[in-house]
C-alpha positions in Angstrom: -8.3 -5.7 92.6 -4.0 -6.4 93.3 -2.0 -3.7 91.9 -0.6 -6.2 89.5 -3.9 -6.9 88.1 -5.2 -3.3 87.9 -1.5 -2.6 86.1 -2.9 -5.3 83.4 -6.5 -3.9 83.2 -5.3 -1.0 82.5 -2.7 -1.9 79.3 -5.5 -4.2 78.4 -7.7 -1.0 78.0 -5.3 1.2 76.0 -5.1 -2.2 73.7 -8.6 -1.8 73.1 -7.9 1.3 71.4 -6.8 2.4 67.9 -3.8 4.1 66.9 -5.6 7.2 65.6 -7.8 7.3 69.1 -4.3 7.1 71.4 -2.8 9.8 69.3 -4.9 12.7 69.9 -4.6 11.7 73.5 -0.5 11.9 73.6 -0.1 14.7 71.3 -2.7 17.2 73.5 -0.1 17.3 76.5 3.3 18.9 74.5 5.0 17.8 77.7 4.6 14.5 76.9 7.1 15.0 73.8 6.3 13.6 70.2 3.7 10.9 69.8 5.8 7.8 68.6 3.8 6.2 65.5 3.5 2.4 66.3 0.5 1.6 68.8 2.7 -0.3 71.1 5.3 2.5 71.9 2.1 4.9 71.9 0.8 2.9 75.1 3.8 2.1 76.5 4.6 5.7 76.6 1.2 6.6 78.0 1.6 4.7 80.5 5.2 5.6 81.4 4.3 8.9 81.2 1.3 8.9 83.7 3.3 6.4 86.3 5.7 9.9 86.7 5.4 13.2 87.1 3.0 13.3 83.6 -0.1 12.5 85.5 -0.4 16.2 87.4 0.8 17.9 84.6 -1.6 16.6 82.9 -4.3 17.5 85.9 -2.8 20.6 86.5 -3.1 21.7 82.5 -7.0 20.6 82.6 -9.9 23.6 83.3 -11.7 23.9 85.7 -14.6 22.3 84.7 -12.5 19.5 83.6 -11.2 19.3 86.5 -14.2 18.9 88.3 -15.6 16.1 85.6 -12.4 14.0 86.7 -13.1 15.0 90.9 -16.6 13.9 90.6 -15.9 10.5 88.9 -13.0 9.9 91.1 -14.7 10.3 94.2 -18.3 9.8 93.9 -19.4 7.3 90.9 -16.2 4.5 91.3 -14.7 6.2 88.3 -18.0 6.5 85.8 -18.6 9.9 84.6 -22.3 10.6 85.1 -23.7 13.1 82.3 -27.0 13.5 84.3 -25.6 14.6 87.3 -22.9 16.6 86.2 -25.0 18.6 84.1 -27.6 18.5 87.1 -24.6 19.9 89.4 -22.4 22.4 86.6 -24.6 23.4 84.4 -23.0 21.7 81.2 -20.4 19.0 80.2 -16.6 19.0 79.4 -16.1 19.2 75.2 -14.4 15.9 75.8 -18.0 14.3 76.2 -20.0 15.9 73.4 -17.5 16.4 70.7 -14.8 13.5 70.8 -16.5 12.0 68.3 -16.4 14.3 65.6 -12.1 13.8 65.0 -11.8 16.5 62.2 -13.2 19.1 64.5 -11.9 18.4 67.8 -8.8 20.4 69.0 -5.7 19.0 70.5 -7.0 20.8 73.9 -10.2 19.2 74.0 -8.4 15.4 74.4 -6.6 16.3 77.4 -9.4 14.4 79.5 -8.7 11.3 77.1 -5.7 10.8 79.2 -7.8 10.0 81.9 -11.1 8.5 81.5 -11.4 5.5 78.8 -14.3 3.3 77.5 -14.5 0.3 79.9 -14.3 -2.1 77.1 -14.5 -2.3 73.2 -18.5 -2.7 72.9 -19.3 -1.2 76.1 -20.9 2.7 76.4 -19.5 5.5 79.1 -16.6 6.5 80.1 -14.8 5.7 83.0 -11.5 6.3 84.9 -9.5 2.7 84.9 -8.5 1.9 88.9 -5.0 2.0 87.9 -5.4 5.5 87.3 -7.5 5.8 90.2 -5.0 4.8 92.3 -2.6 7.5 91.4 -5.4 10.3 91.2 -6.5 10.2 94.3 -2.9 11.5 95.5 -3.2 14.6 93.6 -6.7 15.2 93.0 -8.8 16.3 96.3 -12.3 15.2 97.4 -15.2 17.7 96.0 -17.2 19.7 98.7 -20.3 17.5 99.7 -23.4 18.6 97.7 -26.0 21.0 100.0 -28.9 21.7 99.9 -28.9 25.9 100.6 -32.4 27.8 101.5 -33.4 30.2 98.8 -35.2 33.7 99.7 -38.6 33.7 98.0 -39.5 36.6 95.5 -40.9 39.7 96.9 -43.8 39.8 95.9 -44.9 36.2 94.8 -46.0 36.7 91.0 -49.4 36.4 90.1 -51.3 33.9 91.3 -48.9 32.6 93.3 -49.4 31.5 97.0 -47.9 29.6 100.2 -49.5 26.6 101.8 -48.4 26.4 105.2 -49.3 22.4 106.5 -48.1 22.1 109.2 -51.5 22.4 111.2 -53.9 22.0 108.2 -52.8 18.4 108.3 -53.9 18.1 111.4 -57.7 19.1 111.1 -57.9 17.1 107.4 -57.1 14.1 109.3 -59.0 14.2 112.4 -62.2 14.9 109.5 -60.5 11.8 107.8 -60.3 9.8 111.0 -64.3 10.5 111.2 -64.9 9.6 107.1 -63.5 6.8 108.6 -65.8 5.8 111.6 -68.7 6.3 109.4 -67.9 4.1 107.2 -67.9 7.2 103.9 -64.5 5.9 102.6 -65.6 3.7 99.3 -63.2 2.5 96.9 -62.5 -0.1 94.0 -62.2 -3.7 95.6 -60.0 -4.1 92.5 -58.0 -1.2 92.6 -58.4 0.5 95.7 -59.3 4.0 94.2 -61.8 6.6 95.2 -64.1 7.6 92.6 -64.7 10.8 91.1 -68.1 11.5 93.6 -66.1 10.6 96.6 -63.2 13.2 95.9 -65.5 15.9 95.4 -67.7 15.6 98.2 -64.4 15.2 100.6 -62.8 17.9 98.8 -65.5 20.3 99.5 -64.6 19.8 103.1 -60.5 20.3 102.6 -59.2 23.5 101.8 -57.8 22.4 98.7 -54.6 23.5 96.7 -56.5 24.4 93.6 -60.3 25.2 94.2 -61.0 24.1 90.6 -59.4 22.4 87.7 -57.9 25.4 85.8 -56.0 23.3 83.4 -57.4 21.1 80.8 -54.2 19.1 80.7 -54.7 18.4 84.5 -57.7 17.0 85.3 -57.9 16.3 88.9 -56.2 18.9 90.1 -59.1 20.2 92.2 -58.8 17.0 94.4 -55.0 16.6 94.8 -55.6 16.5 99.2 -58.4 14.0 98.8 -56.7 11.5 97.0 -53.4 11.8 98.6 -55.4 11.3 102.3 -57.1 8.3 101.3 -54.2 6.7 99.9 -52.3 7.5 103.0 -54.5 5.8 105.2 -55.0 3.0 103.2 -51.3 2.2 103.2 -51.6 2.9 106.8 -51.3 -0.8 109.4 -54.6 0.8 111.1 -57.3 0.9 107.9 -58.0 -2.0 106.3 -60.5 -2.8 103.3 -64.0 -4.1 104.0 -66.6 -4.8 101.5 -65.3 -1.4 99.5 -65.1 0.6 102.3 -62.0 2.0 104.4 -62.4 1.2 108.4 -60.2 1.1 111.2 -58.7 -2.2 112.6 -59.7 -2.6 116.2 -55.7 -1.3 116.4 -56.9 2.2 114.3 -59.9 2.4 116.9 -57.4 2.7 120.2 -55.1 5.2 117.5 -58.2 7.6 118.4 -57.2 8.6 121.8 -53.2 8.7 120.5 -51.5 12.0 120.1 -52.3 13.3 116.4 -48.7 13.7 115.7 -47.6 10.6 116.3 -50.6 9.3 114.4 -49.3 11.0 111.5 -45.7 10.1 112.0 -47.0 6.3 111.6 -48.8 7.0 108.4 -45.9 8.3 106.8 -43.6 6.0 107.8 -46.3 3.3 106.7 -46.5 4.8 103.5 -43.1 5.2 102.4 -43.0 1.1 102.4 -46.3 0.6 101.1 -47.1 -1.5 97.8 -50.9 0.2 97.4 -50.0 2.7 94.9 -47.6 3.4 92.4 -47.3 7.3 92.3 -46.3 7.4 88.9 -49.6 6.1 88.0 -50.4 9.8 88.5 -49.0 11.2 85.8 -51.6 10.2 83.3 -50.5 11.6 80.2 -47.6 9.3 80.3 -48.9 5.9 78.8 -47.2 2.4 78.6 -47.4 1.8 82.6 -49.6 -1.2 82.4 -48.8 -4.6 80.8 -45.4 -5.3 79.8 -44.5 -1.7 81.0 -45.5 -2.5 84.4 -43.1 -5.0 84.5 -39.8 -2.7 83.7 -41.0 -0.3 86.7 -39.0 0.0 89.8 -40.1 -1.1 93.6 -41.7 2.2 94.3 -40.4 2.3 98.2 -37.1 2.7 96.8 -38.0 5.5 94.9 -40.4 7.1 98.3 -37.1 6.4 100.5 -34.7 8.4 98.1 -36.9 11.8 98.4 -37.4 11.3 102.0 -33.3 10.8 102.3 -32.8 14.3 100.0 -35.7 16.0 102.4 -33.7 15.1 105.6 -30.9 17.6 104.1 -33.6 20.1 103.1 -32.5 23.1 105.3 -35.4 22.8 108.0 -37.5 25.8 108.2 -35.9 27.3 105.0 -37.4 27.6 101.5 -35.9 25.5 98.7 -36.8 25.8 95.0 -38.3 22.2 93.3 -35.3 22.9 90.8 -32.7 23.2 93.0 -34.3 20.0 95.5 -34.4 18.4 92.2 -30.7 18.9 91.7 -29.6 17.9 95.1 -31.7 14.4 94.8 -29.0 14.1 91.3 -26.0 15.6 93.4 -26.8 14.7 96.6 -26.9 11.0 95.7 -29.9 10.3 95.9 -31.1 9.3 92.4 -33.2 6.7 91.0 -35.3 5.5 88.6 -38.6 4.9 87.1 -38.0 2.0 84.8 -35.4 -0.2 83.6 -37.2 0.1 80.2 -37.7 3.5 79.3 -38.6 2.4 75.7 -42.3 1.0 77.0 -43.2 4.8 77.9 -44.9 6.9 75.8 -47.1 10.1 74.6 -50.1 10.1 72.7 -49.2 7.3 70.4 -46.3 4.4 71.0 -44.5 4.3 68.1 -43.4 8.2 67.9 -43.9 9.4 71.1 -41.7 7.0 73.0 -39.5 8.4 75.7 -36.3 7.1 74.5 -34.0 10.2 75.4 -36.5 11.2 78.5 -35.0 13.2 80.5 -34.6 13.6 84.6 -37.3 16.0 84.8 -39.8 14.4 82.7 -40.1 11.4 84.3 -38.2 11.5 87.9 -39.0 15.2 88.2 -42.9 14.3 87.7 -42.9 11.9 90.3 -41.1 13.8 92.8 -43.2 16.7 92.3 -46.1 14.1 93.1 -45.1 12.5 95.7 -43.5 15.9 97.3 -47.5 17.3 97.0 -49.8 14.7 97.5 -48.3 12.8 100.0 -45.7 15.1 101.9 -47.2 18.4 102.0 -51.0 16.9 102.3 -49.9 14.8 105.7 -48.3 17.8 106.7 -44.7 17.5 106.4 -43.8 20.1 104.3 -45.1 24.2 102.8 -45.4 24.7 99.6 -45.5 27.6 97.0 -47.6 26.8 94.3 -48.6 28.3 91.1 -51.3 27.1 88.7 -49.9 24.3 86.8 -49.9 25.6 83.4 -45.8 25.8 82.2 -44.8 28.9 81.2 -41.6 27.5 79.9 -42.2 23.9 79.7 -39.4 21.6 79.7 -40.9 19.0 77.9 -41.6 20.5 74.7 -38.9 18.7 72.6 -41.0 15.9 72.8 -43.3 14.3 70.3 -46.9 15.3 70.6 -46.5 17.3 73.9 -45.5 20.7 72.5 -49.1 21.8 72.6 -49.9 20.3 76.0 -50.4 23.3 78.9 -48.8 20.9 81.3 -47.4 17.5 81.8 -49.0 16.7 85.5 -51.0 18.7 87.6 -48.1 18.4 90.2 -46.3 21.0 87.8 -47.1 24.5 89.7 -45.0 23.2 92.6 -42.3 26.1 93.2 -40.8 25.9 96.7 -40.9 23.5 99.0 -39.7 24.6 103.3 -39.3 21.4 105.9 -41.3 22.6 108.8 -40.9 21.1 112.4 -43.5 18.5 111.9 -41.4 16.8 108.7 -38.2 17.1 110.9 -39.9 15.1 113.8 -41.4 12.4 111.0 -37.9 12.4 108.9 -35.9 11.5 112.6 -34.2 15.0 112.8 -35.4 16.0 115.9 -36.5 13.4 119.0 -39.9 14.3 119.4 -42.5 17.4 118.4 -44.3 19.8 120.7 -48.1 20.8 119.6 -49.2 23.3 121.5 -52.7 22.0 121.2 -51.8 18.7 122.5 -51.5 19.9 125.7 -54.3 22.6 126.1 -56.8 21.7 128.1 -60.1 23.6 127.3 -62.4 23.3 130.2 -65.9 22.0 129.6 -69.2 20.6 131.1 -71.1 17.7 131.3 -75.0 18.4 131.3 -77.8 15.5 131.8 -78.7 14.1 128.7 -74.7 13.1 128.0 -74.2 16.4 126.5 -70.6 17.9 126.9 -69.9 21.6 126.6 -66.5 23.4 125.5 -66.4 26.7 127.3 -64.4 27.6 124.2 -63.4 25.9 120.8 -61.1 23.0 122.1 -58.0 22.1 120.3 -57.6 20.1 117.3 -55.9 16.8 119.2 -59.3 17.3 122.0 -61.7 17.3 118.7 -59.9 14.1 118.1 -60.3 12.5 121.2 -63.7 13.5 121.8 -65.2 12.4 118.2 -64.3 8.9 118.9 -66.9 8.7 122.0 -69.4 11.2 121.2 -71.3 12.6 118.1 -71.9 16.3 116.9 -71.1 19.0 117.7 -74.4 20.6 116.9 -76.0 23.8 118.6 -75.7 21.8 122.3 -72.2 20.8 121.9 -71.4 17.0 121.9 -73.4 13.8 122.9 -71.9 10.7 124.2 -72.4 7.7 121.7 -73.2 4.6 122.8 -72.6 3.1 119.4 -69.0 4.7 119.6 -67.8 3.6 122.7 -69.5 0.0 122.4 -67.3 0.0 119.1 -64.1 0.8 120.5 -65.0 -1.4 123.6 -65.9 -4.7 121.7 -62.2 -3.8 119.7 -60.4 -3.9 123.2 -60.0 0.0 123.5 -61.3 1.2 126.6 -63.3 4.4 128.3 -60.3 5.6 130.8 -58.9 8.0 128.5 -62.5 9.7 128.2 -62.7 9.5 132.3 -59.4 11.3 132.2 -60.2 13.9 129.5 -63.5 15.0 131.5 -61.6 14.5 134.9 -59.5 17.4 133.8 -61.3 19.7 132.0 -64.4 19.4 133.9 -64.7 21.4 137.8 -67.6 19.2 138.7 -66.1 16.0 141.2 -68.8 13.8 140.0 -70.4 13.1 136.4 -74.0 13.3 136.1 -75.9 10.2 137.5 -76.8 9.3 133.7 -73.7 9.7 132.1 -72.1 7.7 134.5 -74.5 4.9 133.7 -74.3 4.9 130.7 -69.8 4.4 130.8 -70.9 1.5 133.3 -73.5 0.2 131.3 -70.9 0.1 128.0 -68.1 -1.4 129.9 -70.0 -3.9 131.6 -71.9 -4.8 128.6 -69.4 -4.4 125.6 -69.1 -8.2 125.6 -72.2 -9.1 126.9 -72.2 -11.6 123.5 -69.6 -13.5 121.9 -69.8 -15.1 118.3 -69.7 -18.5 118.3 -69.0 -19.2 114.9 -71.1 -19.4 111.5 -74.1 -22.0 111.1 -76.5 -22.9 108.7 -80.3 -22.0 108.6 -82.4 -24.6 107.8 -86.4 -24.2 106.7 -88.5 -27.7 107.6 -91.6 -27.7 105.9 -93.5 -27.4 109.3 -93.1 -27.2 113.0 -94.0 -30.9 113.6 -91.2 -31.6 111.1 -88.8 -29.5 112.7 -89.7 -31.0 116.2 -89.2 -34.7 115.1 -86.1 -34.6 113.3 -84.7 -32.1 116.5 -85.4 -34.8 118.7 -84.8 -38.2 116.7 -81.7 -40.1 118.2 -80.1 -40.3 114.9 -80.0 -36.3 114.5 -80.5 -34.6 117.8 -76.7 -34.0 118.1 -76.1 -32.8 115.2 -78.9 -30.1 115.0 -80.6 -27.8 117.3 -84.3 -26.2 117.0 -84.6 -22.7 116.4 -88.2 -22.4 116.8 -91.2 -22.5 114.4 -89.7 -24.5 111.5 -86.2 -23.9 111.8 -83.1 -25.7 113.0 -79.4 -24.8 113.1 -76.3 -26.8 111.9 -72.8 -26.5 112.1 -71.2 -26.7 108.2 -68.9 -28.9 109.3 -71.1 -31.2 110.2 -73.5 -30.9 107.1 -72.3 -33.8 105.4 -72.9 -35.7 108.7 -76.4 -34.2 109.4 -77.4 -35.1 105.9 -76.5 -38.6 106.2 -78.5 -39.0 109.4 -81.4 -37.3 108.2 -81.6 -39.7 105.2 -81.1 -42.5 107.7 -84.4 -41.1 109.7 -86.5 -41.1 106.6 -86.2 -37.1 105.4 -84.5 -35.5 102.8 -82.7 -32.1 102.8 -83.1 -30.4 99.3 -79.6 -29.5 97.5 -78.1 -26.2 97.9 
């Protein structure tokens, strides 16, 4: 905006105001001399006042935490002073924002900021510092440090029932067992929802190492089955899996992933995920009602909301513990904040009419999905450690609500303490060009015995296990056998058998594979296509042979049909319509269906 027409904006404000709210403001800077009683002079010596030498005085005479409400405004909300995150940042809030309201009891003192920030017009809320004044500001008042986000030392000893989940390489073994869920077809969920029922999470989570091994809070139910959920959400947002008849399998795309480097398969679920539309994460937090129906249509695009943690995670210190509290801070201070709805009024507890979250605050809504997606989805792909602790609250921080003061917890995300980027999240967040697994590179040597068995001389590595289960089965009490279901799958998906050639090649002393093993790679790869669907047709069911034969061979109908033998013929369904007419014109009907 021209200085000319902030000048006006500005006089325009003041003229907005009453005489008894421009008063207070003039007489709380004695400098300023005595406040003149007509509104007019009152602005015109405001202004006058804060064109000269007024305006540091003014600065200069403010505390420091005053001072740093004007800073903050200035140079990092276009003027706005933002209660949330200044509270979020300094622990509490100039006078100037809780008490100016109650005239009779404020002191002279606690106007001082009224010189500076102003309602931006006569029926609008907040406060905010007009550009005029932000012109001249910015000459005297400096920049604020940039927010960071500082490691913390953990307590020695953890308390109770406290403990660290390092994920790093769990994730890594969860989802090479995922991978196989996967091939064998275990993954069912809702064609109308795309959620895992209650039987599937259980029997996968008997084969995780779960965060909670039971549910140990009423409040929470679930909580036993945190990982499985979180993994199959992850690869159904991922461009490899796709839904079939209820099911989760891999695209013929997912099928070549096999023989990828698990760490960059990971990488590619979480980058997959934070864009995906399968899920809202919010939907977690049960207890919070109103998220369907006309509350569904207030909530915010959820990828926004994924791609603000992930931007506050890429200034976690990497390799060094943070507290959820202070993370959550920094996603306030940091810039990173965001929001859950544009309605909060639609959200409730227990029952709509009292428990609505009208004054709802950071932590019970944002902090609930943070500590969701944070746990489900970044620690379970392996991203992040965690410290957790059960999730009953000690000292809740939702208790001033309706109806919740006798709840244990809110989610059964809320025993997340600490969170510590590890050197996996770095590579997935873009911090660092590329990862090195140890285990990708081992090579544990093995044998190939007659019979396709293969035998690891000793347990191989997490990304060989990967390889090797998508063209062999087992491993029982003789290793590993080649599949020939497995590699005619990937075959007939356009994978192919030469990284299997080269993982034997050099792992295995022997120059030659066993005569049978070897035929049976040739037989897959030279039979993998040996058919090729043509398309659907229709069985049709004559009432005999001799029928069958007749109308297969009458002139009017041999090119539309073709005999199948015994009774049956085939026809194209585009060509039913045409078949149908020639059959009537041969003498036979063809029953309706």
């Amino acid at each position: 905006m021209p200085a000319n027409n902030n000048d006006q904006a500005f006089l325009d404000i003041l003229n907005q105001l009453t005489v008894d709210q421009l008063k207070p403001r003039f007489k709380s800077c004695r400098a300023a001399g005595t406040a003149p009683a007509r509104k007019a002079e009152l602005i015109s010596g405001m202004k006058s006042w804060l064109s000269g030498s007024g305006l540091e005085l003014v600065w200069q005479s403010l505390s420091s935490l005053e001072q740093q409400a004007v800073r903050t405004s200035l140079y990092c909300s276009d003027g706005w002073f933002d209660e949330r995150r200044f509270a979020a940042e300094f622990g509490s809030l100039p006078a100037w924002f809780t008490e100016r309201y109650h005239f009779y009891h404020t002191s002279a003192e606690q106007y001082k900021l009224g010189w500076f920030f102003y309602p931006p017009g006569r029926y609008q809320s907040g406060q905010r510092i007009p550009d005029w004044l932000q012109e001249r500001l910015k000459s005297v008042v400096s920049p604020p440090e940039p927010a960071r986000l500082l490691p913390d030392e953990l307590p020695t000893p953890l308390p109770a029932n406290t403990v660290i989940v390092a994920r790093e390489r769990a994730a890594a073994r969860e989802l090479r067992l995922m991978l196989v869920l996967l091939q064998e077809g275990e993954i069912k969920v809702s064609d109308k929802t795309g959620l895992p029922g209650k039987a599937l999470l259980q029997k996968i989570s008997t084969r995780l190492e779960e965060y909670y091994p039971d549910d140990p809070c009423e409040d929470a139910p679930g909580v036993a089955h945190i990982k499985a959920f979180g993994w199959i959400m992850l690869l159904q947002a991922s461009r490899w899996v796709q839904r079939k008849a209820g099911r989760l399998v891999l695209t013929a795309e997912g099928l070549k992933q096999l023989s990828a480097p698990l760490h960059q398969t990971q990488r590619q679920l979480w980058l997959d995920w934070l864009d995906s539309q399968v899920l809202d994460e919010f939907s977690r937090i049960e207890i919070i009602k109103g998220q369907t129906g006309k509350g569904a249509q207030s909530l915010t695009p959820v990828p926004d909301r994924r791609h603000a943690m992930a931007a506050a995670l890429t200034e976690s210190p990497a390799g060094g513990w943070v507290s959820y509290p202070a993370f959550s801070r920094f996603m306030l201070t940091g810039g990173h904040e965001f929001e859950i709805t544009e309605d909060v009024s639609t959200l409730y507890i227990y029952e709509r009419h009292y428990g609505t979250l009208y004054h709802a605050e950071w932590e019970v809504l944002q902090g609930r999905y943070l500590r969701c997606v944070l746990l489900e989805y970044a620690a379970t792909l392996g991203l992040i450690d965690v410290v957790l602790a059960p999730p009953q609250q000690p000292d809740p921080d939702y208790d001033f609500m309706w109806g919740a003061d006798d709840l244990e917890c809110l989610s059964r995300y809320d025993g997340l303490l600490y969170v510590r980027l590890n050197a996996f999240g770095a590579y997935c967040l873009g911090l660092t060009r590329d990862y090195e697994d140890p285990s990708a590179s081992r090579q544990t040597p093995l044998t190939i015995q007659k019979g396709y068995r293969l035998h690891f001389n000793q347990p191989p590595s997490e990304a060989e296990l990967l390889l090797i289960e998508g063209y062999a089965d087992g491993p029982d009490e003789h290793g590993w056998r080649l599949s020939q279901e497995k590699m005619l799958t990937l075959l007939e998906n356009g994978g192919s058998l030469a990284p299997l050639r080269d993982f034997i090649n050099k792992r295995d002393p022997q120059p030659f594979l066993p005569q049978d093993s070897e035929q049976l790679l040739a037989s897959c790869e030279a039979n993998a296509r040996a058919v090729t669907p043509a398309g659907t047709v229709m069985l049709l069911y004559c009432r005999d042979e001799q029928t069958a034969t007749a109308i297969a061979a009458h002139p009017l109908t041999a090119n539309l049909c073709q005999a199948a033998g015994d009774n049956r013929l085939l026809v194209e369904p585009r060509r039913e319509q045409d078949f149908r007419r020639a059959l009537h014109q041969a003498g036979y009907g063809m029953a309706a269906g």
